[in-house]
N, CA, C and O of each residue as an XYZ file, in Angstrom:
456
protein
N     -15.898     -3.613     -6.805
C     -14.669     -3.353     -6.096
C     -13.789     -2.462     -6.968
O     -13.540     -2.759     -8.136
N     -13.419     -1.587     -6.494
C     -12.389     -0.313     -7.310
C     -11.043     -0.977     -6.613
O     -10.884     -1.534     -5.527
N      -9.933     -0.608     -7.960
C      -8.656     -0.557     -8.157
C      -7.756      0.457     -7.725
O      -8.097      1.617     -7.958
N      -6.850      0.287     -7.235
C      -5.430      1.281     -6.980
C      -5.137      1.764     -8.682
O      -4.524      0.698     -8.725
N      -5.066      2.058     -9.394
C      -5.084      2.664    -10.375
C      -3.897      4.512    -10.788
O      -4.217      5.697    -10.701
N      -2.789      3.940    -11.141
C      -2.006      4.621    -11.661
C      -1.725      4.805    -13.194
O      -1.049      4.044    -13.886
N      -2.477      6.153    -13.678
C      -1.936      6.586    -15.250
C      -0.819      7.763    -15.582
O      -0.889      8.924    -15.181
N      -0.153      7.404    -16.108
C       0.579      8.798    -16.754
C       0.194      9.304    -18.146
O       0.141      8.549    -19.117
N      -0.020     10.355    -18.192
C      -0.509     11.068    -19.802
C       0.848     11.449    -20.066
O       1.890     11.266    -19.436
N       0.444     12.332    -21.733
C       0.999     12.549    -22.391
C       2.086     13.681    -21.754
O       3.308     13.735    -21.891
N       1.214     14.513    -21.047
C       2.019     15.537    -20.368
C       3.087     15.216    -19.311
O       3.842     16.040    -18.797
N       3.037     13.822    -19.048
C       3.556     13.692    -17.769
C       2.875     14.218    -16.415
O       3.459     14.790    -15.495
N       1.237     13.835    -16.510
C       1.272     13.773    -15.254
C       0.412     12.689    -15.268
O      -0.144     12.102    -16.196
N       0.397     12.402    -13.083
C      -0.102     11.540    -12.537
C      -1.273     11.803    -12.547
O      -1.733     12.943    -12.478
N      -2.049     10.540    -12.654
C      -3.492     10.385    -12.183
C      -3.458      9.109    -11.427
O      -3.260      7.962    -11.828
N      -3.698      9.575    -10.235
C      -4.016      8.494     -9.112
C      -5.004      8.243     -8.784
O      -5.613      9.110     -8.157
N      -5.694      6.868     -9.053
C      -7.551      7.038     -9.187
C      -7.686      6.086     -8.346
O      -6.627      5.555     -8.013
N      -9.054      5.502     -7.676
C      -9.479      4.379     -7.361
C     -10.685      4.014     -8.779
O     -11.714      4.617     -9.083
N     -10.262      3.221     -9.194
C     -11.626      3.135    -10.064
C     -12.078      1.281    -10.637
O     -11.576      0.200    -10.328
N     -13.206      1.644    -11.547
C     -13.399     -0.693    -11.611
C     -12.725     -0.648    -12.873
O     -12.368     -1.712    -13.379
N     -12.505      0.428    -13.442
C     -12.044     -0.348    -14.734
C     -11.130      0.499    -14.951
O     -11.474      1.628    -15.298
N      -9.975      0.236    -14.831
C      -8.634      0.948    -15.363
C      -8.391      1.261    -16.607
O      -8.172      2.430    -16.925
N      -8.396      0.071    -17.656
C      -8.113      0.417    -19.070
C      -8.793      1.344    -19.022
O      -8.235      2.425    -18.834
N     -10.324      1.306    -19.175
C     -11.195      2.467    -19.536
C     -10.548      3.629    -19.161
O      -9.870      4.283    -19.953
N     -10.717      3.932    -17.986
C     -10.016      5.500    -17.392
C      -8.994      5.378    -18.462
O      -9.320      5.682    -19.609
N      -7.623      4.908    -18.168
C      -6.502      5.084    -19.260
C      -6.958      5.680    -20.703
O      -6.258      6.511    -21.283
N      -8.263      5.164    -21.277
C      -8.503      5.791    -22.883
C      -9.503      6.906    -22.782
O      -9.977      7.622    -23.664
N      -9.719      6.872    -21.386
C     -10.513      8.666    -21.647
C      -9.538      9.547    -21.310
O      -9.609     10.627    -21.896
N      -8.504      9.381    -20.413
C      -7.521     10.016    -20.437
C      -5.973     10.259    -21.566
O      -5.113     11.111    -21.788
N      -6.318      9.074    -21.954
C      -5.706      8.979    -23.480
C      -5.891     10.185    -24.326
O      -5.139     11.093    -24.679
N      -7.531      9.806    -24.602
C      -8.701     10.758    -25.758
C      -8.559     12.251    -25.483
O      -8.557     12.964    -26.487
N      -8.394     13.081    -23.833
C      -8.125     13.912    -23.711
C      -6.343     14.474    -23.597
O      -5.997     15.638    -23.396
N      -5.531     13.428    -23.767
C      -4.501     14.229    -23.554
C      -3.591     13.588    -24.787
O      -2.515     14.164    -24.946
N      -3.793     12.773    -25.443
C      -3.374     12.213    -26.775
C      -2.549     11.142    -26.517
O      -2.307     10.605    -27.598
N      -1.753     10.310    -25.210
C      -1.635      9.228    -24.828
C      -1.473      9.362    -22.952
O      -1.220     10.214    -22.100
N      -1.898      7.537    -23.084
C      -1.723      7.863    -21.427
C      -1.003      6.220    -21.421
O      -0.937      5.509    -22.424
N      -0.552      5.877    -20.184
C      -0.084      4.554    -20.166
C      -0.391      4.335    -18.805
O       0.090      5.099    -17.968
N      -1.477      2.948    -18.296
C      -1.360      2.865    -16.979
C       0.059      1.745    -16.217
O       0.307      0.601    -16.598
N       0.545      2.245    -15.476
C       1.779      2.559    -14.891
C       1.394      0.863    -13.508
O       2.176     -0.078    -13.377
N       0.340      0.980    -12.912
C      -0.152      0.119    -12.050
C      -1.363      0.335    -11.387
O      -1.680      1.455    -10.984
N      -2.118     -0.735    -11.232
C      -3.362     -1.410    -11.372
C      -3.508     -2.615     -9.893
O      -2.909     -3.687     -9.972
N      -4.011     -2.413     -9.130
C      -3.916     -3.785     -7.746
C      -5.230     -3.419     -7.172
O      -5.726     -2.293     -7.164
N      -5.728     -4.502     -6.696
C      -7.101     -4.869     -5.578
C      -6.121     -4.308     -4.225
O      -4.981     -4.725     -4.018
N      -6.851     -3.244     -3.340
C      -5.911     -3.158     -2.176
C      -5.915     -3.954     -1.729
O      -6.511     -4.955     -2.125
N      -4.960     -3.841     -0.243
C      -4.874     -4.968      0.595
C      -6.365     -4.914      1.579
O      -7.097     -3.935      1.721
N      -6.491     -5.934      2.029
C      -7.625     -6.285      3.137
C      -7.900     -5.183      4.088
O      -7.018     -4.764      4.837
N      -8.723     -4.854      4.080
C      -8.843     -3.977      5.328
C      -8.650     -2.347      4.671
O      -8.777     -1.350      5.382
N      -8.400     -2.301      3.537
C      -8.183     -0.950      3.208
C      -9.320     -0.343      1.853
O      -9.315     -1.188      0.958
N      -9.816      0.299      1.666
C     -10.419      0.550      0.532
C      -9.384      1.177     -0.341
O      -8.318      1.366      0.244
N      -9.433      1.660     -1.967
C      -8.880      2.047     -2.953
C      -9.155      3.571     -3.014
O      -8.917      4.140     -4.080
N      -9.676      4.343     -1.878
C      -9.761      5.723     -1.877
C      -9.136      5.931     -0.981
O      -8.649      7.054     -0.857
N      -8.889      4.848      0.071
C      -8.187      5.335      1.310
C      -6.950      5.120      0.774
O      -6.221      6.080      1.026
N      -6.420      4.292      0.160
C      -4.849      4.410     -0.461
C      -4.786      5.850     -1.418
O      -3.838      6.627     -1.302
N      -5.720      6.054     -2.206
C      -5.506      7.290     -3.303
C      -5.190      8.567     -2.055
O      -4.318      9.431     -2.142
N      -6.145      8.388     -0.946
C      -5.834      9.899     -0.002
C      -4.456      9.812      0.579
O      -3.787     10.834      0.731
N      -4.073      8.797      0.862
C      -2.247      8.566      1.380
C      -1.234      8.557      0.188
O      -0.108      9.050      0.253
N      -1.722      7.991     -0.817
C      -0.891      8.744     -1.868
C      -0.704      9.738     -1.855
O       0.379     10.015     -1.339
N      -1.488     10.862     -2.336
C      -1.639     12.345     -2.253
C      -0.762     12.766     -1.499
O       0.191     13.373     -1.988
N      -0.862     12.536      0.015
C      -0.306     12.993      1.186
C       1.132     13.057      0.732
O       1.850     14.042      0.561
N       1.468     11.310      0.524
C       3.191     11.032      0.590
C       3.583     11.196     -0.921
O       4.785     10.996     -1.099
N       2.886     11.505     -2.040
C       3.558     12.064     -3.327
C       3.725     13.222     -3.139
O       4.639     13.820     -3.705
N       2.671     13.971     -2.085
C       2.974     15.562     -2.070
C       3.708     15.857     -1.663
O       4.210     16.796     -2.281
N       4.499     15.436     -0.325
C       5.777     15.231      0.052
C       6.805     14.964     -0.308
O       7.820     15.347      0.273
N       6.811     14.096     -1.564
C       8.035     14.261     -2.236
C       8.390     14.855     -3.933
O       9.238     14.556     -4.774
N       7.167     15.903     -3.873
C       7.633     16.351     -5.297
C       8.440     17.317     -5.826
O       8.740     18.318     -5.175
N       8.846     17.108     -7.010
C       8.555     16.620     -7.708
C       8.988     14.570     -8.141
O      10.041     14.033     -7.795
N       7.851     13.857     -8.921
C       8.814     12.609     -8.617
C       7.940     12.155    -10.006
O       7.021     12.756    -10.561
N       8.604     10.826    -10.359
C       8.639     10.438    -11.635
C       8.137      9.050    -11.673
O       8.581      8.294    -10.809
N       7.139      8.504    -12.676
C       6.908      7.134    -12.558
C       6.945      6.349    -11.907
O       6.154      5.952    -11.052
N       8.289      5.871    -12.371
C       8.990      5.093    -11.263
C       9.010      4.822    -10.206
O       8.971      3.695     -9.713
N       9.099      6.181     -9.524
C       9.437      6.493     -8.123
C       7.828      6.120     -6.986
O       7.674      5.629     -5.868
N       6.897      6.683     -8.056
C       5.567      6.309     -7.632
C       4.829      4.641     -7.969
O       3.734      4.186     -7.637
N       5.716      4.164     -8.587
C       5.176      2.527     -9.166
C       6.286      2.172     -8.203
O       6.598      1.105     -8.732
N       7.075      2.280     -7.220
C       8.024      1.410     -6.346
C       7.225      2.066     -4.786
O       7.410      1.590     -3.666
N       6.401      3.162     -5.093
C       5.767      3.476     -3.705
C       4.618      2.608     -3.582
O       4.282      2.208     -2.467
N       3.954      2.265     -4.675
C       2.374      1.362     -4.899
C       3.138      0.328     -4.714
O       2.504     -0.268     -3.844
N       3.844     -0.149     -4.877
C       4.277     -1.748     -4.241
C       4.515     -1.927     -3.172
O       4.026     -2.888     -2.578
N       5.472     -0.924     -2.491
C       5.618     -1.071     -1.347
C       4.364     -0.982     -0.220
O       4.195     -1.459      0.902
N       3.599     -0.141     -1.090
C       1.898      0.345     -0.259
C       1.285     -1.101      0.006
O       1.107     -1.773      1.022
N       0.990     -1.326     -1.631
C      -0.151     -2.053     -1.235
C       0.312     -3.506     -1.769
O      -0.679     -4.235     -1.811
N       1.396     -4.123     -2.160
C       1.891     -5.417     -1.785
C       3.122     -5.857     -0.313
O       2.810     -6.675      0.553
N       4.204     -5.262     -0.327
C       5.221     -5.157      0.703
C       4.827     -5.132      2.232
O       4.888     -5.877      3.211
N       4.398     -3.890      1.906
C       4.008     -3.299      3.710
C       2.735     -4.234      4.427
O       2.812     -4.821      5.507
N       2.015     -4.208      3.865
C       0.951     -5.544      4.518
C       1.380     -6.487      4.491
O       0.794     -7.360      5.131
N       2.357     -6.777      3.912
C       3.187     -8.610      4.518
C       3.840     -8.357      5.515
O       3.968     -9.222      6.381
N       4.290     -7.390      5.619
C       5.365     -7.200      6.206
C       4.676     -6.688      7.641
O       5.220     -6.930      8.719
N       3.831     -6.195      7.569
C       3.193     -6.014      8.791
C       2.630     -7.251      9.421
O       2.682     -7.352     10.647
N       2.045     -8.292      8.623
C       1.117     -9.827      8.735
C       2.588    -10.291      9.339
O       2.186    -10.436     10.494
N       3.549    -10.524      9.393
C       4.630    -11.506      9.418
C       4.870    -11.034     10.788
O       4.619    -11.684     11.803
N       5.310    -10.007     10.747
C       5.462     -8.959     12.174
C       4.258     -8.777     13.378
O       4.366     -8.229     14.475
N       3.205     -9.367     12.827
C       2.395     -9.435     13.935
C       2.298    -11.104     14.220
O       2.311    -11.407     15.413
N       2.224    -11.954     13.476
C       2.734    -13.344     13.985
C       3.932    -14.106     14.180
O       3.930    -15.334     14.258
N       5.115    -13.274     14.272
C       5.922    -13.121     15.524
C       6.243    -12.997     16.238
O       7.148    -13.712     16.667
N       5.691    -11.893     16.967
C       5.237    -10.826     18.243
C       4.482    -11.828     18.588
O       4.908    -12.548     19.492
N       3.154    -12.148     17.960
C       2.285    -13.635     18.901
C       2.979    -14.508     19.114
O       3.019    -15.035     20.226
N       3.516    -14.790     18.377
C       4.388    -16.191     19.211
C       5.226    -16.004     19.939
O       5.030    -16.860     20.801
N       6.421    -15.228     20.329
C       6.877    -14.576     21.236
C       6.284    -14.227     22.488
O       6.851    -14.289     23.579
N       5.426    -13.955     22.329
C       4.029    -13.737     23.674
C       3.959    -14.834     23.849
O       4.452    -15.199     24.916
N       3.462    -15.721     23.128
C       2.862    -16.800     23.942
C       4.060    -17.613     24.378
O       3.761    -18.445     25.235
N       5.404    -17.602     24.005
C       6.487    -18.418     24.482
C       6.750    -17.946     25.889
O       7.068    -18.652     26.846
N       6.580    -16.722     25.866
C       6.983    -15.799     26.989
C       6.065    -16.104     28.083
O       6.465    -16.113     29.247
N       4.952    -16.336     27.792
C       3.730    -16.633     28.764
C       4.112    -17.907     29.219
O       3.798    -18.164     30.382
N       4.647    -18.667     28.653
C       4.637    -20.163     28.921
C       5.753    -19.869     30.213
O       5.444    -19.950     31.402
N       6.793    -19.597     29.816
C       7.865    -19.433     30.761
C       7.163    -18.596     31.875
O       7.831    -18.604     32.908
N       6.534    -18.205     31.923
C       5.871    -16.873     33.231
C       4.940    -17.410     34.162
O       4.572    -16.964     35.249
N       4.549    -18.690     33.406
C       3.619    -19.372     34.048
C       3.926    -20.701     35.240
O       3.153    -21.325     35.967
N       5.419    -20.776     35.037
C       6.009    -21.271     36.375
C       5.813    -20.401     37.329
O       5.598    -19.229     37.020
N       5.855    -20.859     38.873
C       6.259    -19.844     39.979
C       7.714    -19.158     39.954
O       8.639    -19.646     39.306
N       7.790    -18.426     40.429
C       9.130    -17.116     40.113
C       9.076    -17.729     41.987
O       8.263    -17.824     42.907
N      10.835    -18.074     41.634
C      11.117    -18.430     43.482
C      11.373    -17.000     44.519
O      12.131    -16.120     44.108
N      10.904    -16.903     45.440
C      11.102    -16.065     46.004
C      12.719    -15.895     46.799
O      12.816    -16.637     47.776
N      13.661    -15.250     46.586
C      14.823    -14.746     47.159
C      14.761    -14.832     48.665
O      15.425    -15.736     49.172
N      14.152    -14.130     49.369
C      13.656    -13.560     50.641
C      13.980    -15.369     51.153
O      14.934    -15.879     51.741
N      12.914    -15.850     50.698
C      12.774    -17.465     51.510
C      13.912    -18.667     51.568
O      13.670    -19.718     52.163
């Protein structure tokens, strides 16, 4: 299973990887750029692989650059811890709402006319 995997080098830039072993990446990227620090590291969420998050990264870092650490370690949280709760919570509300709604629907509706 590959990792969400965020390093910054020496130069200041991003490397957004899916990979199994993070430290590692971090010290070959170290070895070539003389330090690196990984920034964040997560198992995606369910249903998603760790390349399919690296290609939506891309997308929405490319959209906002230039951007800094930070800015990209508060987007990986929101990615891949936040937003899938937040979607899970939001869809078993909506179900229950349905089914309350069903309950009530399932009386006869009186007809006016009669």
């Amino acid at each position: 299973m590959k990792l969400l995997t965020i390093i910054v080098d020496a130069t200041g830039a991003l490397h957004i990887e899916a990979t199994r072993a993070p430290d590692l990446r971090r010290r070959e990227i170290s070895a070539q750029t003389g330090s690196a620090d990984l920034i964040f590291a997560a198992v995606p969420p369910l249903g998603q692989s760790a390349e399919q998050l690296v290609a939506e990264f891309g997308v929405e870092i490319g959209a906002r650059m230039p951007v800094d650490a930070d800015t990209v370690r508060r987007i990986a949280v929101w990615r891949v811890h936040v937003k899938p709760r937040l979607q899970r919570v939001t869809r078993t509300i909506c179900k229950r709402l349905l089914r309350k709604l069903r309950l009530r629907r399932a009386a006869p509706i009186p007809d006016p006319a009669h």
